[in-house]
N, C-alpha and C positions, 0 to 999 in steps of 0.2 A: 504494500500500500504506500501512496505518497503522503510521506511524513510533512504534517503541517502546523502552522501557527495563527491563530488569529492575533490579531496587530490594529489596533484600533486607530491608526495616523499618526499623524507629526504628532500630535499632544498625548498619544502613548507613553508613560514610563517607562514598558520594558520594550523597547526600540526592538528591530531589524537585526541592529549587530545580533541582542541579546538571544532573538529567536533562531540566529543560523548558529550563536554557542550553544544551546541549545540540542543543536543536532536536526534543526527540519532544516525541509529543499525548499519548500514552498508555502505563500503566504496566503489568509484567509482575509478579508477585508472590501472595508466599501466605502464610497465616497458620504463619511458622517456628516461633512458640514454641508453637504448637496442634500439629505436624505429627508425630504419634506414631502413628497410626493413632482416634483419637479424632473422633468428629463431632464440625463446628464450629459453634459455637453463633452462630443469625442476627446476634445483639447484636454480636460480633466480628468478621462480616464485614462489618456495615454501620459499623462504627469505623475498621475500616482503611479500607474506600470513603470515609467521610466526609474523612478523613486527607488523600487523596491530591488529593478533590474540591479540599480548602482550598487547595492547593499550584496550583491551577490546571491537572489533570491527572485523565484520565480511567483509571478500573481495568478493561483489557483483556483481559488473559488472566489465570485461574492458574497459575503456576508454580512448587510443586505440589502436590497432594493426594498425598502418600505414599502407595502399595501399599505395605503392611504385607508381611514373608517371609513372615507366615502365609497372606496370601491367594497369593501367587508359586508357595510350596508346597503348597498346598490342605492347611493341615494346622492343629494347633492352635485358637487360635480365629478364623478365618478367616470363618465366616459371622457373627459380629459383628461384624468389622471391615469385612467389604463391606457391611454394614447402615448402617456410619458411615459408610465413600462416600459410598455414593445421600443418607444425610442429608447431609452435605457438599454432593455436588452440586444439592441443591438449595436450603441456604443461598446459594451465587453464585451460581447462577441470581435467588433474590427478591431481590441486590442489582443486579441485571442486569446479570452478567459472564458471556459464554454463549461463551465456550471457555475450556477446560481443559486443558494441557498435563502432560502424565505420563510416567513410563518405566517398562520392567517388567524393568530389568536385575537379574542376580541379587546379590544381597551389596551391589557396589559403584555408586557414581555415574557420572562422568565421572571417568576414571583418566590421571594423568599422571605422571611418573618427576621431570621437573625442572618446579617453579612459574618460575623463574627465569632459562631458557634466555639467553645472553646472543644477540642480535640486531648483525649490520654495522651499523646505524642507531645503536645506543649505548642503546637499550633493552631491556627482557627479553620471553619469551613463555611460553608453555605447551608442552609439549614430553613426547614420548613416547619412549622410548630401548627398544629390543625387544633390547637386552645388558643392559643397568641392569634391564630387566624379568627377563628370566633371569636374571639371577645372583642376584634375590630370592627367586626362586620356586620355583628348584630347589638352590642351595646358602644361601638366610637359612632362608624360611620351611620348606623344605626338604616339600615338598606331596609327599603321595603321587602318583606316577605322574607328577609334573610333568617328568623330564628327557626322554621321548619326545615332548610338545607343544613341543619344540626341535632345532632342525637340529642336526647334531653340531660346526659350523664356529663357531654360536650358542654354545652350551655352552664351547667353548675361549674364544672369545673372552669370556666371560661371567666364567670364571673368572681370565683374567688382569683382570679390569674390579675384581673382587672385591680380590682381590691386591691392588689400587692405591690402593685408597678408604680414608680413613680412618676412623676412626670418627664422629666427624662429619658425613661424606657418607654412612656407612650410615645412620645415625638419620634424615637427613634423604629418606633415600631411601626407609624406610618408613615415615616418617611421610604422605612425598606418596602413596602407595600406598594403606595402608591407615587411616592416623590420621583424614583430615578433609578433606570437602569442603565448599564454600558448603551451607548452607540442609539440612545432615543434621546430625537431632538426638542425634549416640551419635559417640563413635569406637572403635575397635578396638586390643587390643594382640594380638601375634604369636597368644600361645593364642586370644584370641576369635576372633581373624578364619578360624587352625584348623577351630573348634570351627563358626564360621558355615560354612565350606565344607562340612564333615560333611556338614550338612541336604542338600547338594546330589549330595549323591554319586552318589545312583541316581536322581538327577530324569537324564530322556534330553531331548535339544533337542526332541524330536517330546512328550518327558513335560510340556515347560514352555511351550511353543506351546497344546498342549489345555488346560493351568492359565488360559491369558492369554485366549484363547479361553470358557472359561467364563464369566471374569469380566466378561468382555464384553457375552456372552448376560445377565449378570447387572445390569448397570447400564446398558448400553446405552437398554435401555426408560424406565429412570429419566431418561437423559440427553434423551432425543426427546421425554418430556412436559414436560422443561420446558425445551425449548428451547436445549440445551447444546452444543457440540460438544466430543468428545475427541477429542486431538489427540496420538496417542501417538510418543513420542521414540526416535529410534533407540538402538541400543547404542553407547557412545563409550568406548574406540573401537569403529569397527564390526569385528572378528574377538573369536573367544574370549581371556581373558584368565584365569589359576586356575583353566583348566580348567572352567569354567562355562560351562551351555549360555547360547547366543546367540541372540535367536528375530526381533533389530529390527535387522539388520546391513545387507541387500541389498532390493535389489528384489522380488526372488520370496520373503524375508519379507514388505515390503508387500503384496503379491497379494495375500499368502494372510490376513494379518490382514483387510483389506478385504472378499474375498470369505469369510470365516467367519463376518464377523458385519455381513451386508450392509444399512446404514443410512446416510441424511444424517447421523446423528450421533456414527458411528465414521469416524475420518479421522485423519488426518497432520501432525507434526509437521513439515515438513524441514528438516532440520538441516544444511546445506550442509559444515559442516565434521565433521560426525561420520559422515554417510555417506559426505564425501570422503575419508576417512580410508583407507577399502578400495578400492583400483584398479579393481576390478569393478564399480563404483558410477558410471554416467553421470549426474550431477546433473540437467542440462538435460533429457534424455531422462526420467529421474525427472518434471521439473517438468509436463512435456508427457502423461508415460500417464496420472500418479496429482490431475494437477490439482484436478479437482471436489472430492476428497476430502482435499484441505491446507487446514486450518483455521490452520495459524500458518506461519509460517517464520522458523529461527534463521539469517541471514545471514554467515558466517564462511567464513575459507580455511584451506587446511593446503596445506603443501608435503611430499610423501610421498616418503622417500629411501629409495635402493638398497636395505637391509638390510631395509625395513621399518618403521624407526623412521619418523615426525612430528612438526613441529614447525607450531606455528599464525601461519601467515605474514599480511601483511597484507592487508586485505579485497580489494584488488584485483586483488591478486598469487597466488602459491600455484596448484595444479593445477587448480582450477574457474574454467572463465570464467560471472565472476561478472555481465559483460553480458548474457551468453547468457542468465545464468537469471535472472536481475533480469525480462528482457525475455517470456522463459515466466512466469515468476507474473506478469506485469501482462495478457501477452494472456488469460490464464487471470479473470484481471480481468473484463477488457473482456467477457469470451464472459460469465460471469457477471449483468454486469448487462445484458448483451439477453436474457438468459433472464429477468430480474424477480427473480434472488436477494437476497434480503434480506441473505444473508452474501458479497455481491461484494466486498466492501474484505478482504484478505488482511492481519491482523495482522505485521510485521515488526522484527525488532531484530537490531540490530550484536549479536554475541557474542565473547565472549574477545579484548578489544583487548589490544593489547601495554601494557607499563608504561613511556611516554615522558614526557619531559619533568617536571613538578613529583613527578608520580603514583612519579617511583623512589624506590624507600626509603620510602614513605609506606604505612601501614598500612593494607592495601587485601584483598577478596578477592580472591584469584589470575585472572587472566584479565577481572575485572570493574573493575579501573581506570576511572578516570571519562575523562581526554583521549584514551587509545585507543580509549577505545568511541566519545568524541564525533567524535573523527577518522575512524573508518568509520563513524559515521552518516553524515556529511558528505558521504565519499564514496559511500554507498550513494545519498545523498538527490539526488548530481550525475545520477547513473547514473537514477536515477527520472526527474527531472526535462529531461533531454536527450532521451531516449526517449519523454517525452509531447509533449516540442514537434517532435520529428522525427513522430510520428504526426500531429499537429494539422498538419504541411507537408506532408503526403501523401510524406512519404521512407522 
């Protein structure tokens, strides 16, 4: 697989240099201070290619070309904004970057309750708390109809959680929520993020499945002439969150994305720790049905506890055996190029390492530390590399 990095621009901390010491060939990234829903102009993408060239480093996938909410909600100006897509998509295509990685979650990105989970090893992680989530959702933000999307055992204990937190640990609990994630260009206060649910009110999971599904029919043909694949990212985590339909959670959402808009150039991101996220989720099994059709894969683990809650355990550890499916995307490989595919080499990158060693306390984005990520390349790259010389010894 090609080894990679995501690299969030010039205003990154852990730079280019850091991602080829590292040990990747090739970079994950997208034009951030462009990503409003506006085409990207060619001039801009061939600057940041040039960028990355100079670094000694090839530009791999995008990650990401923003779905605007108007095209999510088929509403507003939505057919201009899918016009700036297909022109997007095919700015990285003329710099020859032909996968594109995307998500079609509603409102929010990737959602977590603690950036700073403390970790037994003496470093932090990314971290999901489904009591810290309810006691935002139904006694902060106070969401219509939100105290029924909660067990009632959730809700007690939610409330004594409330009770305990200072001020302090509220602010920071929604700012991880709803204030800011890597690589989105807006953040939210209580009324906006309100006011952004509204839009969603009477969208039904089956209403935003056909949205996604359109858009697909709509740029898909854009993607296959010029040689692009998308590569669309699960919901993370993968169950509902605000009460917001979910349409990239499980496996029989992939099917059904797959077979709705059936092309080499609609396919899969997998996200190993965002679909690990939901117990119903067999990753391996995943890597094995929906093979042909994974254009990237984000390599990560999660350890998934009793209540619900997750926390983002180390690449090798946590609930996915990460051999298992290291070794499905590679034979998925190999079948590849005896078929003559041109896109046999499967893009891959460590995601969301933990913050050890120099990287604590260092001003970083959350999950994207530079020594955690280099520590599960490392160990992804061992895991690669045992499994090709255990094939080359006929074991």
């Amino acid at each position: 697989m090609k080894q990679t990095w995501r690299w969030f621009g010039p205003d990154d901390p852990v730079t280019l240099a850091h991602a080829r010491q590292a040990g990747a060939t090739g970079i994950v990234t997208a034009l951030h201070h462009l990503n409003d829903g506006r085409a990207w102009p060619l001039d801009e993408v061939m600057r940041r290619k040039s960028e990355i060239e100079a670094a000694g480093l090839t530009w791999d996938v995008v990650e990401s070309i923003i779905v605007h909410e108007d095209i999510k909600t088929r509403s507003g100006r939505w057919r201009e904004l899918v016009a700036n897509y297909k022109s997007s998509i095919r700015a990285v295509a003329a710099a020859g970057v032909k996968t594109i990685c995307y998500n079609f979650m509603a409102i929010t990105d990737w959602t977590r309750t603690d950036l700073d989970y403390p970790m037994a090893h003496g470093g932090t992680a990314l971290r999901f708390d489904v009591v810290e989530f309810c006691a935002y959702d139904v006694l902060v933000l106070k969401r219509q109809g939100a105290e029924k999307d909660h067990p009632p055992s959730r809700l007690a204990a939610a409330r004594e959680r409330l009770a305990a937190m200072s001020e302090t640990g509220l602010a920071r609990l929604e700012a991880n929520l709803i204030g800011w994630v890597p690589a989105r260009e807006f953040i939210f206060d209580r009324e906006s993020f309100r006011r952004a649910l509204d839009r969603y009110r009477d969208l039904t999971t089956g209403g935003l499945r056909e949205n996604l599904l359109d858009f697909l029919r709509d740029i898909v043909p854009v993607a296959e002439e010029a040689g692009v694949g998308m590569a669309i990212h699960p919901d993370d985590p993968s169950f509902p969150i605000f009460g917001l339909p979910r349409v990239v959670s499980t496996a029989a959402d992939a099917r059904a994305i797959i077979a709705g808009c059936h092309s080499p150039a609609n396919g899969l991101t997998l996200c190993s720790g965002s679909y690990g996220a939901n117990g119903a989720n067999d990753l391996v099994a995943m890597a094995r049905e929906f093979g042909p059709d994974i254009h990237f894969a984000h390599l990560r683990n999660v350890t998934r506890e009793p209540d619900g809650s997750f926390h983002e355990a180390e690449h090798l550890e946590g609930d996915t055996d990460m051999v298992s499916l290291v070794r499905a995307l590679m034979q998925e490989e190999a079948r590849r190029r005896d078929a003559g595919r041109s896109d046999h080499e499967i893009p891959m990158r460590p995601d969301h390492g933990h913050a050890i060693v120099d990287d604590i306390g260092k001003k970083v984005n959350p999950g994207y530390s530079c020594i955690g990520r280099l520590k599960g390349l490392a160990e992804l790259r061992g895991i690669m590399r045992t499994l090709s010389a255990l094939e080359k010894a006929g074991s």
